[in-house]
C-alpha positions in Angstrom: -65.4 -1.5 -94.8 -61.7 -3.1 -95.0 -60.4 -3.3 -91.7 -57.3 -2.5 -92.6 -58.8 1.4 -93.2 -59.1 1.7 -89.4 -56.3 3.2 -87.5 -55.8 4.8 -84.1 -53.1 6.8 -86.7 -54.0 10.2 -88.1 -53.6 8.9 -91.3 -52.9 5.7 -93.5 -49.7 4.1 -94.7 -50.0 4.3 -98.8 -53.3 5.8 -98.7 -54.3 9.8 -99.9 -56.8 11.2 -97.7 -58.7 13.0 -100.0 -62.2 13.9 -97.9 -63.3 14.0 -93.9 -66.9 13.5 -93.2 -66.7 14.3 -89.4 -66.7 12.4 -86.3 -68.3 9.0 -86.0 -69.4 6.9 -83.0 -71.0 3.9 -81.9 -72.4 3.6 -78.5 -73.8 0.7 -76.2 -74.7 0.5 -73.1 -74.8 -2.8 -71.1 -75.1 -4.2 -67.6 -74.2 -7.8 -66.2 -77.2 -9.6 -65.3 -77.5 -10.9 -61.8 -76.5 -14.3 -62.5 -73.5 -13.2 -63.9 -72.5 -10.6 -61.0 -72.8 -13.6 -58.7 -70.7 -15.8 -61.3 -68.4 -12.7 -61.3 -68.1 -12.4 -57.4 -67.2 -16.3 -57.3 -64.3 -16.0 -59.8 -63.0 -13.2 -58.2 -62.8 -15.4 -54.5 -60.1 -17.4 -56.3 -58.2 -14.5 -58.5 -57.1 -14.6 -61.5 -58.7 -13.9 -64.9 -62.4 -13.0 -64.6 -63.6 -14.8 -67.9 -67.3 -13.8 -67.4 -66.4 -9.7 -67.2 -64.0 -10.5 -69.7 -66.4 -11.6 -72.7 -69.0 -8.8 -71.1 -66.3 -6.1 -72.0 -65.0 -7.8 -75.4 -68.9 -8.1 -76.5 -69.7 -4.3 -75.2 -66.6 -3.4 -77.3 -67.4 -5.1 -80.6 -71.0 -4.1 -80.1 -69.6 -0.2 -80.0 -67.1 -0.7 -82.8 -69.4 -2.5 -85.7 -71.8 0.8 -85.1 -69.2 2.8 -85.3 -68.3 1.2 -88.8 -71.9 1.2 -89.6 -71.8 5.2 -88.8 -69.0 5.8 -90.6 -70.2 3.6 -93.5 -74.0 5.1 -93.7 -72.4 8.9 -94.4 -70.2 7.3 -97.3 -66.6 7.0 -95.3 -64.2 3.8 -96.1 -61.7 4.5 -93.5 -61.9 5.9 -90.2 -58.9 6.8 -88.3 -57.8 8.0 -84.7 -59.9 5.5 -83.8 -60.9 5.3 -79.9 -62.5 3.3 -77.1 -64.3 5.1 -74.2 -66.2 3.8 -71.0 -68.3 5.5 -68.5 -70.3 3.9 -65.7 -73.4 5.6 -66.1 -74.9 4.0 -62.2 -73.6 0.7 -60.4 -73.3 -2.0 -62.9 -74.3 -0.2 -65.7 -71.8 1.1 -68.2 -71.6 2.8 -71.9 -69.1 2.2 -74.3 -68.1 4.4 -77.3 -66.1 4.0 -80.3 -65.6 7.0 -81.9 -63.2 8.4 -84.7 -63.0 10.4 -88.4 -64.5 9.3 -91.1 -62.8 9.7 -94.4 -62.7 8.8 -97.5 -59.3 7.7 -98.9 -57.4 6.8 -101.9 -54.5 4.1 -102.7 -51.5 6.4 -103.4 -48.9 5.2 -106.6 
């Protein structure tokens, strides 16, 4: 799927929608391991950035949007917009993410 064909617009700049499939999501759930909490607690003593919670979200986040695409894709959609991020903490440390949007299917307009 282009990349470009996901939007958190309800629709696409020069494109026709011409069909919607239905809502699409992909979900992950992930936790820091106990390493990294204690990594975690020693960056936060100094401020600043937290780099290791940083690439845990950014990972959790792509993880949750290439399933979303892989939703979307496997029902025959190639765009998807109003495109959206979600996060719950399900218990202490452990959290799920979701991706979730329309799946259409859209045209190139003249």
């Amino acid at each position: 799927m282009d990349h470009s064909l996901i939007t958190t617009s309800t629709s696409l700049e020069g494109y026709k929608i011409t069909k919607h499939l239905g809502v699409v999501r992909g979900i992950t759930v992930r936790s820091r391991s106990a390493l990294g909490n204690i990594a975690g607690g020693f960056q936060s003593l100094f401020g600043g950035r937290l780099s290791i919670y940083v690439e845990l979200c950014e990972n959790t986040r792509e993880e949750a949007y290439q399933l979303l695409i892989q939703h979307a894709q496997a029902i025959g959609a190639n765009a998807i917009i109003n495109m959206r991020y979600d996060a719950n903490e399900i218990m202490q440390g452990i959290t799920e993410v979701l991706a979730y949007g329309t799946a259409v299917i859209v045209e190139k307009t003249v």
